[in-house]
TIFI-122815 format. One record per residue (C-alpha): residue number from 1; residue in three letters; x, z, y. Coordinates in steps of 0.25 Angstrom, whole numbers, plus 5000, padded with zeros to 4 digits. Last residue first. Example, Ala and Ser with C-alpha at 12.3 -4.5 7.8 and 13.67 -1.06 7.14 Angstrom:
2
@resi=2, resn=Ser, c1=5055, c3=5029, c2=4996
@resi=1, resn=Ala, c1=5049, c3=5031, c2=4982
//
This chain:
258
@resi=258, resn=Unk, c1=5047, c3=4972, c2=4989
@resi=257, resn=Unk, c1=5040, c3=4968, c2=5001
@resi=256, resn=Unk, c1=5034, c3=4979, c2=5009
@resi=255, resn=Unk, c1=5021, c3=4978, c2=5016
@resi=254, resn=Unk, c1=5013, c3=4988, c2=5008
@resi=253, resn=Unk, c1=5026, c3=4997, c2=5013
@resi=252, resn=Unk, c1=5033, c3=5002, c2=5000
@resi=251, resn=Unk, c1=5030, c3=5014, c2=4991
@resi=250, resn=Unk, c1=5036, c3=5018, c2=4979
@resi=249, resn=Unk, c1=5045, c3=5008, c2=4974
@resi=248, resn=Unk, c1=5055, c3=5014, c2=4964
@resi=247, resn=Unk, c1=5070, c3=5013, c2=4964
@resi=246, resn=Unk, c1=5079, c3=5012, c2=4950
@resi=245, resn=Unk, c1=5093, c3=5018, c2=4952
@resi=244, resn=Unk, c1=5105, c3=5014, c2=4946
@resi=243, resn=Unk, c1=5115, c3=5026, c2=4940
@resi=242, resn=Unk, c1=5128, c3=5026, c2=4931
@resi=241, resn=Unk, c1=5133, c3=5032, c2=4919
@resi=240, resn=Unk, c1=5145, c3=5027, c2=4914
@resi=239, resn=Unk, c1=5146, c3=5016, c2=4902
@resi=238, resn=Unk, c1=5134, c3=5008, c2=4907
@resi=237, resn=Unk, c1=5121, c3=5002, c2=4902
@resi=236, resn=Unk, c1=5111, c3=5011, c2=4909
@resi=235, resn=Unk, c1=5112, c3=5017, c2=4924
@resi=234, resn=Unk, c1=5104, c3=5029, c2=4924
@resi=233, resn=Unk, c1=5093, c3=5032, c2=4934
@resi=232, resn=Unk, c1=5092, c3=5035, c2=4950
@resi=231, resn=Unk, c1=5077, c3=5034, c2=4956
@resi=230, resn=Unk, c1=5074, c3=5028, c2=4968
@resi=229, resn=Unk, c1=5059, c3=5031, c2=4971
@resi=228, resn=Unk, c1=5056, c3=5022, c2=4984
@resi=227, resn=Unk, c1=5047, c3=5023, c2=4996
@resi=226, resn=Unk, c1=5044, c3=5013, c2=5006
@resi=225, resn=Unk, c1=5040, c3=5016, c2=5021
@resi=224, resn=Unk, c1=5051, c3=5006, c2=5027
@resi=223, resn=Unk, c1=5056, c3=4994, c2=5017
@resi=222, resn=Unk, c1=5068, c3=4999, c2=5009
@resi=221, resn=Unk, c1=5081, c3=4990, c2=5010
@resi=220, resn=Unk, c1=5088, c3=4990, c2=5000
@resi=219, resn=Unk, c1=5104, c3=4989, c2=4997
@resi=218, resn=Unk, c1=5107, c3=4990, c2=4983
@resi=217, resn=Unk, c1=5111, c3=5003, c2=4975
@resi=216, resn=Unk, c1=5123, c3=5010, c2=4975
@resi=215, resn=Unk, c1=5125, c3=5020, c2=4964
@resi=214, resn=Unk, c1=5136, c3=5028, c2=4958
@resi=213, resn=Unk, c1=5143, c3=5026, c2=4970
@resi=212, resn=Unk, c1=5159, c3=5023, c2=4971
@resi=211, resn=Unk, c1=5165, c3=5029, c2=4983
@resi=210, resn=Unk, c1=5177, c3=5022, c2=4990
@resi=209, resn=Unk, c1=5171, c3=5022, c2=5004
@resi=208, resn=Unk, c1=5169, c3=5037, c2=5002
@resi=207, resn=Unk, c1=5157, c3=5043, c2=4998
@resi=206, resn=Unk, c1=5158, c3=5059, c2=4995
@resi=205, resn=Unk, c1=5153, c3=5062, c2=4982
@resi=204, resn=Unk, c1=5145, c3=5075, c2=4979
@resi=203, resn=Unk, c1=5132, c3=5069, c2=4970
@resi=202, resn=Unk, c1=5137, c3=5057, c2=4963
@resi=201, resn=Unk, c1=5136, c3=5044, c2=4972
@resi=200, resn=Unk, c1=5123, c3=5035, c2=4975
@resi=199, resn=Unk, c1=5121, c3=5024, c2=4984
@resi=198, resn=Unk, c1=5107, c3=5020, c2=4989
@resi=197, resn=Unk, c1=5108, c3=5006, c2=4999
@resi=196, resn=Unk, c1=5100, c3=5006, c2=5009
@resi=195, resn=Unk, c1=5091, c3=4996, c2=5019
@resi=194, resn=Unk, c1=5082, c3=5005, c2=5029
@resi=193, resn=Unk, c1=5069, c3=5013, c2=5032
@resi=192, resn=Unk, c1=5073, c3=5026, c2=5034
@resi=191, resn=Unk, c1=5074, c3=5039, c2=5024
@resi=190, resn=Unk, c1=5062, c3=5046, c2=5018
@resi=189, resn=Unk, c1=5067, c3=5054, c2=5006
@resi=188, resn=Unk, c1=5056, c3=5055, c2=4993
@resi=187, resn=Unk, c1=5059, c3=5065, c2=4984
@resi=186, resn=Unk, c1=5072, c3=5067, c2=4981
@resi=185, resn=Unk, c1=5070, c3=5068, c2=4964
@resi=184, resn=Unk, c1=5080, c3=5074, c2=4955
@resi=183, resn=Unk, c1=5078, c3=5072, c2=4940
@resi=182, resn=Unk, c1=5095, c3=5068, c2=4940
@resi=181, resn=Unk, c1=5103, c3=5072, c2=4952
@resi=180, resn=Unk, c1=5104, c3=5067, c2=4965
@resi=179, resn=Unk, c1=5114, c3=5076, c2=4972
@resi=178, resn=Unk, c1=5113, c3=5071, c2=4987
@resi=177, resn=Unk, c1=5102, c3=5062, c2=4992
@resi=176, resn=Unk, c1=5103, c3=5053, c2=5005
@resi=175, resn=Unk, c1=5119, c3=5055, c2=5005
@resi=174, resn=Unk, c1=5124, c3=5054, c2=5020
@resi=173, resn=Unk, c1=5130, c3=5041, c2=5024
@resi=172, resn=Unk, c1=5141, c3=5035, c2=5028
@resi=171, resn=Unk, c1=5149, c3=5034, c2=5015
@resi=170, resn=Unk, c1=5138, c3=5027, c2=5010
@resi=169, resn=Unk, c1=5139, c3=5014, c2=5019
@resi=168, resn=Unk, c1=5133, c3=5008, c2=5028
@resi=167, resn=Unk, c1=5126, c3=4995, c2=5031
@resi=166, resn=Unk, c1=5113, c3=4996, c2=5024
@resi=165, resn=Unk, c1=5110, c3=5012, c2=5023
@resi=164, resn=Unk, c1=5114, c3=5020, c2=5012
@resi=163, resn=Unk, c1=5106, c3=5029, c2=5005
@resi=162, resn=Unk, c1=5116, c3=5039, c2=4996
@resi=161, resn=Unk, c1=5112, c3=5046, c2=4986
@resi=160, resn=Unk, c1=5122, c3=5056, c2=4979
@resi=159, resn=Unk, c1=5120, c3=5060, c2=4965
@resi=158, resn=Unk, c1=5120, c3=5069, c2=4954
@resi=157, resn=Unk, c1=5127, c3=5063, c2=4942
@resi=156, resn=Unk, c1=5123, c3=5053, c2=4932
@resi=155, resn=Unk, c1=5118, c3=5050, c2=4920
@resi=154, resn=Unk, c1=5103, c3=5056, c2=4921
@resi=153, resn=Unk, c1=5099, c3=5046, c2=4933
@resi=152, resn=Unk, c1=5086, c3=5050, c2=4934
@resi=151, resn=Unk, c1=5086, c3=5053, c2=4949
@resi=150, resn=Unk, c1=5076, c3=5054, c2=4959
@resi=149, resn=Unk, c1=5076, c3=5047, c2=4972
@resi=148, resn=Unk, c1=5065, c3=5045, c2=4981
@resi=147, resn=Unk, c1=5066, c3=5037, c2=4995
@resi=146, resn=Unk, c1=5057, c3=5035, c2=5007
@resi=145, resn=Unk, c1=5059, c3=5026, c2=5018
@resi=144, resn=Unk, c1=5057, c3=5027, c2=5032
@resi=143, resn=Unk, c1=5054, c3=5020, c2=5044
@resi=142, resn=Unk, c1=5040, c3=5027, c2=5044
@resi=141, resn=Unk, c1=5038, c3=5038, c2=5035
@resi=140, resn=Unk, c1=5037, c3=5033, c2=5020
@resi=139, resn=Unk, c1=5025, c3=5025, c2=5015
@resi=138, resn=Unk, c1=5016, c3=5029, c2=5006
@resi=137, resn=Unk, c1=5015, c3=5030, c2=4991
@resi=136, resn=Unk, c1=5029, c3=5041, c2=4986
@resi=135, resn=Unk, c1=5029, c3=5045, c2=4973
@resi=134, resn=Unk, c1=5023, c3=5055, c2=4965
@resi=133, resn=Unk, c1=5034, c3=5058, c2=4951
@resi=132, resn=Unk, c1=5030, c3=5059, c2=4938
@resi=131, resn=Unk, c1=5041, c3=5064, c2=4929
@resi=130, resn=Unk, c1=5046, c3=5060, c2=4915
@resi=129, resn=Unk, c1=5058, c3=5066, c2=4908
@resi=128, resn=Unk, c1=5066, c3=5060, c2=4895
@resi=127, resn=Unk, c1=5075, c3=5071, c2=4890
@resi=126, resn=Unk, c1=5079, c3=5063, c2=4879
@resi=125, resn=Unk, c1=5077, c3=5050, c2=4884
@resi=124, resn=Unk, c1=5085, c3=5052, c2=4897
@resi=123, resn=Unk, c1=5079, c3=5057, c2=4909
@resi=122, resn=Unk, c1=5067, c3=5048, c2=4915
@resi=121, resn=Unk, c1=5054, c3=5045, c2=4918
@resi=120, resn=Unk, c1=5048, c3=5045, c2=4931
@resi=119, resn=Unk, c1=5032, c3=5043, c2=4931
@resi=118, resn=Unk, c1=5033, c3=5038, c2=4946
@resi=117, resn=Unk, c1=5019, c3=5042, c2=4955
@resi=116, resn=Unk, c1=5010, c3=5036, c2=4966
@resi=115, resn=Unk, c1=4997, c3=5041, c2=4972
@resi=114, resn=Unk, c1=4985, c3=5036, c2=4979
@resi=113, resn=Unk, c1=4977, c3=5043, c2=4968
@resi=112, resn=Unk, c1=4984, c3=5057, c2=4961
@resi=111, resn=Unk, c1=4993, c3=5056, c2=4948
@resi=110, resn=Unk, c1=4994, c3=5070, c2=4941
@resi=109, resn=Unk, c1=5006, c3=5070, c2=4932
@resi=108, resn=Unk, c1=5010, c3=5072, c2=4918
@resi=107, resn=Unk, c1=5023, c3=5069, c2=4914
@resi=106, resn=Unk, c1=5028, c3=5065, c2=4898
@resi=105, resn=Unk, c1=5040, c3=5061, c2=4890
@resi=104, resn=Unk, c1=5044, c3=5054, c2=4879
@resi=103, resn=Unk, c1=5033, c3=5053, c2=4872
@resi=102, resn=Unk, c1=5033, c3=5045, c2=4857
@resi=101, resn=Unk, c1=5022, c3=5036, c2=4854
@resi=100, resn=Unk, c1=5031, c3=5024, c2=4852
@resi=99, resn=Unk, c1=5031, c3=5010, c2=4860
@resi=98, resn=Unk, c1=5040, c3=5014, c2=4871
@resi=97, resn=Unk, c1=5044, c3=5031, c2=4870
@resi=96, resn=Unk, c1=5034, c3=5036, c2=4878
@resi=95, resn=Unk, c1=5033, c3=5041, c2=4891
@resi=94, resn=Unk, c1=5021, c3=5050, c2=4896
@resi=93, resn=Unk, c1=5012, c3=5049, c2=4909
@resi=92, resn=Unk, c1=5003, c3=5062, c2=4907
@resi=91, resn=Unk, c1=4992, c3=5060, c2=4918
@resi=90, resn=Unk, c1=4984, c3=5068, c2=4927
@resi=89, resn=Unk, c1=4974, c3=5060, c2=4937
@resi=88, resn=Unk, c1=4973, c3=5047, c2=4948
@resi=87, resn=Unk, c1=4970, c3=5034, c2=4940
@resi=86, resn=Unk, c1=4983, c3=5026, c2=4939
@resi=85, resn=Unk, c1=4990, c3=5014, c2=4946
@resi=84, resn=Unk, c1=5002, c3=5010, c2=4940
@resi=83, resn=Unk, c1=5014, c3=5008, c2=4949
@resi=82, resn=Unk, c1=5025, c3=4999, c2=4945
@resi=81, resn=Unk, c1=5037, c3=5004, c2=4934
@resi=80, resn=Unk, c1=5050, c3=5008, c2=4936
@resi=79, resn=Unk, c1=5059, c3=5006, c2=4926
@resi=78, resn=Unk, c1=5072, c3=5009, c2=4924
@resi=77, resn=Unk, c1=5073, c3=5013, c2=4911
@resi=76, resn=Unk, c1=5062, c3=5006, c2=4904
@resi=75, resn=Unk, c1=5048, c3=5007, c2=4900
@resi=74, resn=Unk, c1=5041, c3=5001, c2=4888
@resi=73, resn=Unk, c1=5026, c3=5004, c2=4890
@resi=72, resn=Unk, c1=5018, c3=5007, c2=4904
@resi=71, resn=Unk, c1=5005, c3=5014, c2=4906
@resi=70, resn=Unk, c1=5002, c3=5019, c2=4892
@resi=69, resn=Unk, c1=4988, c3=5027, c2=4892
@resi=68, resn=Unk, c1=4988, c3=5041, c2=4884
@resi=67, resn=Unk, c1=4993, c3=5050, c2=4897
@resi=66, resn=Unk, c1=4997, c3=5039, c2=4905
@resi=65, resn=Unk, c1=5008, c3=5031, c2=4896
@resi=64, resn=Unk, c1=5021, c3=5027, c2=4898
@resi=63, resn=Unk, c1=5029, c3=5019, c2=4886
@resi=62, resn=Unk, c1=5047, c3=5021, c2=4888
@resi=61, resn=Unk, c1=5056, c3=5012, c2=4882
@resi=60, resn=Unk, c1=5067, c3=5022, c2=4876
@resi=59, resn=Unk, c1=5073, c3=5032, c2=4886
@resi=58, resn=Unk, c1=5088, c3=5031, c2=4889
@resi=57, resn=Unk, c1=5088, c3=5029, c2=4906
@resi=56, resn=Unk, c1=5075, c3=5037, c2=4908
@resi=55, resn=Unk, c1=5074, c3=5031, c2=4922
@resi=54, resn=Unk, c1=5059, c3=5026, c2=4917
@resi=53, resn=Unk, c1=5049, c3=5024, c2=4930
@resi=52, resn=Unk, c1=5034, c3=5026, c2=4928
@resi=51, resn=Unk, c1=5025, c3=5023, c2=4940
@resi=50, resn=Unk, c1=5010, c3=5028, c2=4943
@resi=49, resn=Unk, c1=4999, c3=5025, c2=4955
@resi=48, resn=Unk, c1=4989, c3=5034, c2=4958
@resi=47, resn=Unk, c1=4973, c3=5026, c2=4959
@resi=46, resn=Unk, c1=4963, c3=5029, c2=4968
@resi=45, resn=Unk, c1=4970, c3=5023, c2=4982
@resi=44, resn=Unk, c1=4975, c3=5012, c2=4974
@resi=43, resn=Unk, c1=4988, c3=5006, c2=4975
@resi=42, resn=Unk, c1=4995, c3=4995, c2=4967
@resi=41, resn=Unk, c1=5009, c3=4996, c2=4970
@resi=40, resn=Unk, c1=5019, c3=4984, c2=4969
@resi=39, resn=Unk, c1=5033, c3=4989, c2=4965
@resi=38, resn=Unk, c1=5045, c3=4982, c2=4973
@resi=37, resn=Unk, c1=5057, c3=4980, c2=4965
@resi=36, resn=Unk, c1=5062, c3=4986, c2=4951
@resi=35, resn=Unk, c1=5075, c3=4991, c2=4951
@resi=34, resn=Unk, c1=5072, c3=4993, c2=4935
@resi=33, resn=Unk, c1=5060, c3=4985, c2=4932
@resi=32, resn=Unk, c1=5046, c3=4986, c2=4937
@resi=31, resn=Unk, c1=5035, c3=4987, c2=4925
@resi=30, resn=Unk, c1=5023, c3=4978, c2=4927
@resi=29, resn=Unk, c1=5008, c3=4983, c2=4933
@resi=28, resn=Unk, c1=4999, c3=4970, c2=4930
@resi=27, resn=Unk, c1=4999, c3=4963, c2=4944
@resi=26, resn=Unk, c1=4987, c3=4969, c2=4954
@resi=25, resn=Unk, c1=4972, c3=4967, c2=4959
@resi=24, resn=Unk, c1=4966, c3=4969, c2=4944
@resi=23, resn=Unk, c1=4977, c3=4978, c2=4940
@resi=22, resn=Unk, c1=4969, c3=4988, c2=4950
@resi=21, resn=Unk, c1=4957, c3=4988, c2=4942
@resi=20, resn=Unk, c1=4965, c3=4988, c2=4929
@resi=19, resn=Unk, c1=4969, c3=5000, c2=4934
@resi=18, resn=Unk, c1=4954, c3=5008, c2=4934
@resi=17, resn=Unk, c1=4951, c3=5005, c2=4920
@resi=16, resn=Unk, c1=4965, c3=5012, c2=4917
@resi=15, resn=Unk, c1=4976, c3=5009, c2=4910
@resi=14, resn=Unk, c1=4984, c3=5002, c2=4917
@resi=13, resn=Unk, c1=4997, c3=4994, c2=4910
@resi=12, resn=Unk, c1=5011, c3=4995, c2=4914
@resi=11, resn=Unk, c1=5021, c3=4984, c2=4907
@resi=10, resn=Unk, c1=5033, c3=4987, c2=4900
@resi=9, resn=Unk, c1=5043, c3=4974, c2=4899
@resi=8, resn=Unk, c1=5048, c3=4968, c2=4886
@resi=7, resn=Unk, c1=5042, c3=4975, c2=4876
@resi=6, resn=Unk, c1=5026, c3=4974, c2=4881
@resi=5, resn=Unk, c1=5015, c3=4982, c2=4881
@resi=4, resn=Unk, c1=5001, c3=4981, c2=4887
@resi=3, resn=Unk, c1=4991, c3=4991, c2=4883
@resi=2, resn=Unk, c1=4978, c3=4987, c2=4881
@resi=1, resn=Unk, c1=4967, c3=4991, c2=4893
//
C-alpha cells in the first residue's frame, strides 16, 4: 500500500494486508489533536491495537515507523493519535526526524492480540525518550473510574494532584497524587464515578482560599467503567514555564457517547 503523507495534518496508514480488512468496515485512521475528544477503537480479537502520543515539547516534527513500515508522518507536541490495529508480534516502533532518515529515538516492544498500547514520546529534543506503555481495555470495577497519570512536564516542579469533585473546593480535599514528578507513571487508580475538576499545585503546598494553582482544568464528567491516560506536559509560548495536560481515551462503555 503507498504511503500517504501530507504537510498539513499527519495521517496513520496500515500496512498490512490484514488492516486493510478492517479499514474496510471503519474511517481512514486520522490524527486526534491536542485535548483531543472521543477516540473510536477498532477491536478485533486477533489483532493488538497501537497509539503514539508526542509530549516532547521542542522535538522537530516527528515520522513513526514499525520496524521498516511508517505508520504516521509529521507528529506534533500534543498529539495523541487513534488506535491502529496491528498484527500481534515484536516490534521496533522508532521516531524520525519528519521527512529525513535520521532516528531520534527507538522502543522495542512485544504487542499481544486483544491488547492495547501508548508509544509515549517525550523529553526534550536532546534527550528525546520513547516508551511503550500497556493500557487499560476493559471496564473499570463497577461505579468506578480509572485514572493514569504520567508526567512529561520537563519545565516544572514536582506536583500535587488534586481531584476535586463538582461543588467543592480544593482546600477540602485530600490530594489524589503527591509528588508527581517528571517520567513518573501512577498506574491506573480507580476512583468513583463522578464530575471532577484536576487541580495541580507544586508538591508541599498547603491549599488555602487564596492559592493559585499551577493547573486547573475543566470540569468533566467521566462516564462509569472508563479509563483515561492524562498526561502532564509543558505549556509553550509563554515567558514562565507552565503546565496543560493532554488526556487520553482509553476505554469507554460501548454505550458511551463522546
Amino acid at each position: 500500500m503507498p504511503v500517504l503523507k501530507t504537510h498539513d495534518h499527519p495521517i496513520l496508514i496500515r500496512t498490512r494486508p490484514v488492516l486493510n480488512r478492517v479499514l474496510r468496515f471503519a474511517s481512514a485512521v486520522a490524527l486526534l489533536g491536542t485535548l483531543s475528544g472521543c477516540q473510536a477503537i477498532v477491536s478485533s480479537p486477533v489483532l493488538s491495537q497501537l497509539r503514539i502520543i508526542d509530549a516532547s515539547p521542542d522535538a522537530p516534527g516527528l515520522d513513526i515507523y514499525q520496524n521498516s513500515a511508517a505508520l504516521a508522518y509529521n507528529l506534533g507536541f500534543g498529539t495523541i493519535t487513534s488506535y491502529v490495529p496491528l498484527d500481534p508480534g515484536t516490534y521496533t516502533i522508532s521516531a524520525k526526524s519528519a521527512g529525513s532518515s535520521q532516528v531520534l529515538s527507538s522502543a522495542k516492544g512485544t504487542l499481544v492480540a486483544s491488547a492495547q498500547y501508548t508509544v509515549l514520546i517525550g523529553n526534550s529534543a536532546a534527550s528525546l525518550q520513547e516508551i511503550i506503555l500497556k493500557d487499560q481495555s476493559q471496564a473499570a470495577p463497577s461505579g468506578q473510574i480509572s485514572l493514569r497519570f504520567i508526567s512529561q512536564a520537563t519545565r516544572v516542579s514536582p506536583m500535587d494532584v488534586y481531584l476535586v469533585p463538582a461543588g467543592q473546593k480544593m482546600i477540602s480535599v485530600t490530594p489524589l497524587i503527591t509528588n508527581l514528578s517528571f517520567s513518573t507513571n501512577t498506574g491506573y487508580l480507580n476512583i468513583p464515578t463522578g464530575t471532577y475538576t484536576i487541580v495541580m499545585v507544586p508538591t508541599g503546598t498547603i491549599p488555602t482560599s487564596t492559592t493559585i494553582a499551577t493547573y486547573t482544568g475543566p470540569q468533566v464528567t467521566y462516564n462509569g467503567g472508563s479509563a483515561r491516560t492524562v498526561i502532564l506536559i509543558d505549556q509553550q509560548l509563554v515567558t514562565t514555564p507552565g503546565l496543560q495536560v493532554i488526556t487520553a481515551v482509553d476505554y469507554d462503555s460501548p454505550t458511551a457517547t463522546g
